[in-house]
C-alpha positions in Angstrom: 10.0 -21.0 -13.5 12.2 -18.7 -12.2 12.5 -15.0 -13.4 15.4 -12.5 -12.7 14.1 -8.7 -12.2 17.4 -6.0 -12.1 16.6 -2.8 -9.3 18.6 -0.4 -8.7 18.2 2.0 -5.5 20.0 4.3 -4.2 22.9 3.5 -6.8 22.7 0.1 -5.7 22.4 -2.5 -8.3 20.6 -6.4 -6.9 19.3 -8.9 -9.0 16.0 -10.4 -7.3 14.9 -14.1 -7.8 11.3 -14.8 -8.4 9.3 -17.5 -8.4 6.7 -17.0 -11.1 3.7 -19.8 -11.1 3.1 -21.9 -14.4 -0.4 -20.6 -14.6 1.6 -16.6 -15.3 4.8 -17.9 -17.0 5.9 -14.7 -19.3 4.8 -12.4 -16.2 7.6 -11.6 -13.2 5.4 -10.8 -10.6 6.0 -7.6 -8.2 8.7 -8.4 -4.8 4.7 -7.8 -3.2 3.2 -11.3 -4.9 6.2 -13.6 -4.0 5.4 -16.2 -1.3 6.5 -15.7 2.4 8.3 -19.6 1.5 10.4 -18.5 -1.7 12.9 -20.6 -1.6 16.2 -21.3 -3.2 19.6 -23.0 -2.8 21.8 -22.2 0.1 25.7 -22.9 0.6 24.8 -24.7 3.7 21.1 -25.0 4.1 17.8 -23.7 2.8 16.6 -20.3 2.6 13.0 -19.2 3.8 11.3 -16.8 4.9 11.0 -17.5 8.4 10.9 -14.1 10.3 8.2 -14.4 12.9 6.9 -10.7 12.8 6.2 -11.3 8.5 2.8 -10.8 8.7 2.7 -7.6 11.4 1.8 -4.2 9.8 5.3 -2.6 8.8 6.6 -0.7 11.8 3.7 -1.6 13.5 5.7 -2.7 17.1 9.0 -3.4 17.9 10.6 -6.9 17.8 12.9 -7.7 20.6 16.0 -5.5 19.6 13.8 -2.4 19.7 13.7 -2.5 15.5 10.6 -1.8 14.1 8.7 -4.9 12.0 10.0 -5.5 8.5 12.8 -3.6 8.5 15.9 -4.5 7.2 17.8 -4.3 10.8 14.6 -6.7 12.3 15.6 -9.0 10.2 19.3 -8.9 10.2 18.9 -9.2 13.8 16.6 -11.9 13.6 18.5 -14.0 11.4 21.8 -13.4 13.2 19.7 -14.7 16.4 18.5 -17.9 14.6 20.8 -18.9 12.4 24.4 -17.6 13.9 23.5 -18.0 17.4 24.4 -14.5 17.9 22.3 -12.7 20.0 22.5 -8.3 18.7 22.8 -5.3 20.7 19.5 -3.3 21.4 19.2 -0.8 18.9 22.3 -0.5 17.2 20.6 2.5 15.4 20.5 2.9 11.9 21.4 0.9 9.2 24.3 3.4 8.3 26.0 2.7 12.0 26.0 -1.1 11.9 29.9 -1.0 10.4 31.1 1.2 12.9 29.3 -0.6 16.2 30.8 -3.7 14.0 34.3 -2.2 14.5 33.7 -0.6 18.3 33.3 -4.1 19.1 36.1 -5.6 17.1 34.5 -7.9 14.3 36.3 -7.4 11.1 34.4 -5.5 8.7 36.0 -5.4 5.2 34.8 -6.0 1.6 35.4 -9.8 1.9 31.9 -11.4 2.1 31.1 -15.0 3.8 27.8 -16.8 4.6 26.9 -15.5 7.8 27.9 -12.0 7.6 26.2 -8.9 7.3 26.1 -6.9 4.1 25.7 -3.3 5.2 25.7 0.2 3.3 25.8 3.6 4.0 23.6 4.3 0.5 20.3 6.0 1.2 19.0 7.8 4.0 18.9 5.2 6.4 21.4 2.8 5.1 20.7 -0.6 4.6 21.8 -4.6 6.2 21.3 -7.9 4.7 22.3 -11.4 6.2 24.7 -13.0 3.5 23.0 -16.7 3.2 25.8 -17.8 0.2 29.1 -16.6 -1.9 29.0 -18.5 -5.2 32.7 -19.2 -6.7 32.1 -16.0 -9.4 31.9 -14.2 -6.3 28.3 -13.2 -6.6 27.0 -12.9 -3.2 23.8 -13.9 -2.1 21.2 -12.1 0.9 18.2 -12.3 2.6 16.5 -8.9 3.2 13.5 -7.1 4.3 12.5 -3.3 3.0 15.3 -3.6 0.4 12.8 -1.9 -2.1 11.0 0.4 0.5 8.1 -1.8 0.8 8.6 -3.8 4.1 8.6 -7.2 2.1 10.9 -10.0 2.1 13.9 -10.4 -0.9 16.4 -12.8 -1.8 18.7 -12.0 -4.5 22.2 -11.0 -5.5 24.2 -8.2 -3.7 25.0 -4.9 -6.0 28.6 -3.3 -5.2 28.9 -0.9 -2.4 28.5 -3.0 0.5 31.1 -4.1 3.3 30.6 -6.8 5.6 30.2 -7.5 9.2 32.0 -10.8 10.5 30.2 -11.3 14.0 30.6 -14.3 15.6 28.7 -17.6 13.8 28.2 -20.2 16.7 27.0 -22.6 14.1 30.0 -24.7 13.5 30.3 -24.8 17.5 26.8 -25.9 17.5 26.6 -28.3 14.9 24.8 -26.3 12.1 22.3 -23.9 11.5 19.2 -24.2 13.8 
């Protein structure tokens, strides 16, 4: 069963998928109890949580970027790494700054979202980035995520409004599909 849980942070709307086990159907269990392997339906391929650092403490070290573990911008830059081929800066900073090192490099950054990109806000203290894995033709749009509720886990779910997005380079047509 699947079960659809609405948060809103930092005036950010998302809808989160969750599986929920038979043996608990009627209970939708906390972002905390999902499965490193939730899975669901991607445009191009499936999406899993695959981030190697998923089990380190949050912020516990630094993955190869310089972001700390289980943050949103370790992921982003993880996933642009495996999936797009792209390999990020070193410490872009903040959340909040990805659109304007975006620009300073010349990717398009606009409101226009496409598998691939990055959603990124300014909302919150910090801001936040998440790897858009799928556009449906309703236009709801799709991410992968970690620390989108505050609590260093992994999400999947659909994108609230507020959000631009980052077009860097995807290598993955070049190279034959995702990795």
């Amino acid at each position: 069963m699947i079960a659809v849980r609405k948060y809103v942070l930092a005036g950010m709307t998302s809808l989160v998928l969750t599986a929920v086990p038979a043996s608990v159907a009627g209970a939708v269990p906390h972002a905390a109890q999902l499965p490193a392997t939730l899975r669901i339906a991607s445009a191009t391929q499936e999406v899993v949580n695959d981030y190697p650092w998923a089990n380190q403490p949050q912020d516990g070290g630094n993955d190869p970027w310089s972001y700390p573990f289980r943050e949103c911008t370790s992921f982003v830059a993880w996933r642009l790494h495996i999936r797009n081929h792209f390999e990020m800066d070193r410490f872009v900073g903040n959340a909040n700054r990805w659109a304007d090192w975006g620009r300073g490099r010349g990717f398009a950054v606009d409101e226009h979202p496409t598998p691939g990109s990055i959603a990124q806000t300014r909302n919150g203290t910090f801001g936040h980035v998440a790897w858009v894995t799928r556009v449906d033709p309703n236009g709801t749009v799709w991410v992968e995520d970690y620390n989108f509720q505050l609590t260093g886990q992994y999400l999947v779910h659909a994108l609230g409004a507020g959000f631009v997005f980052i077009h860097v380079p995807d290598n993955t047509q070049r190279l034959g599909g995702p990795s």
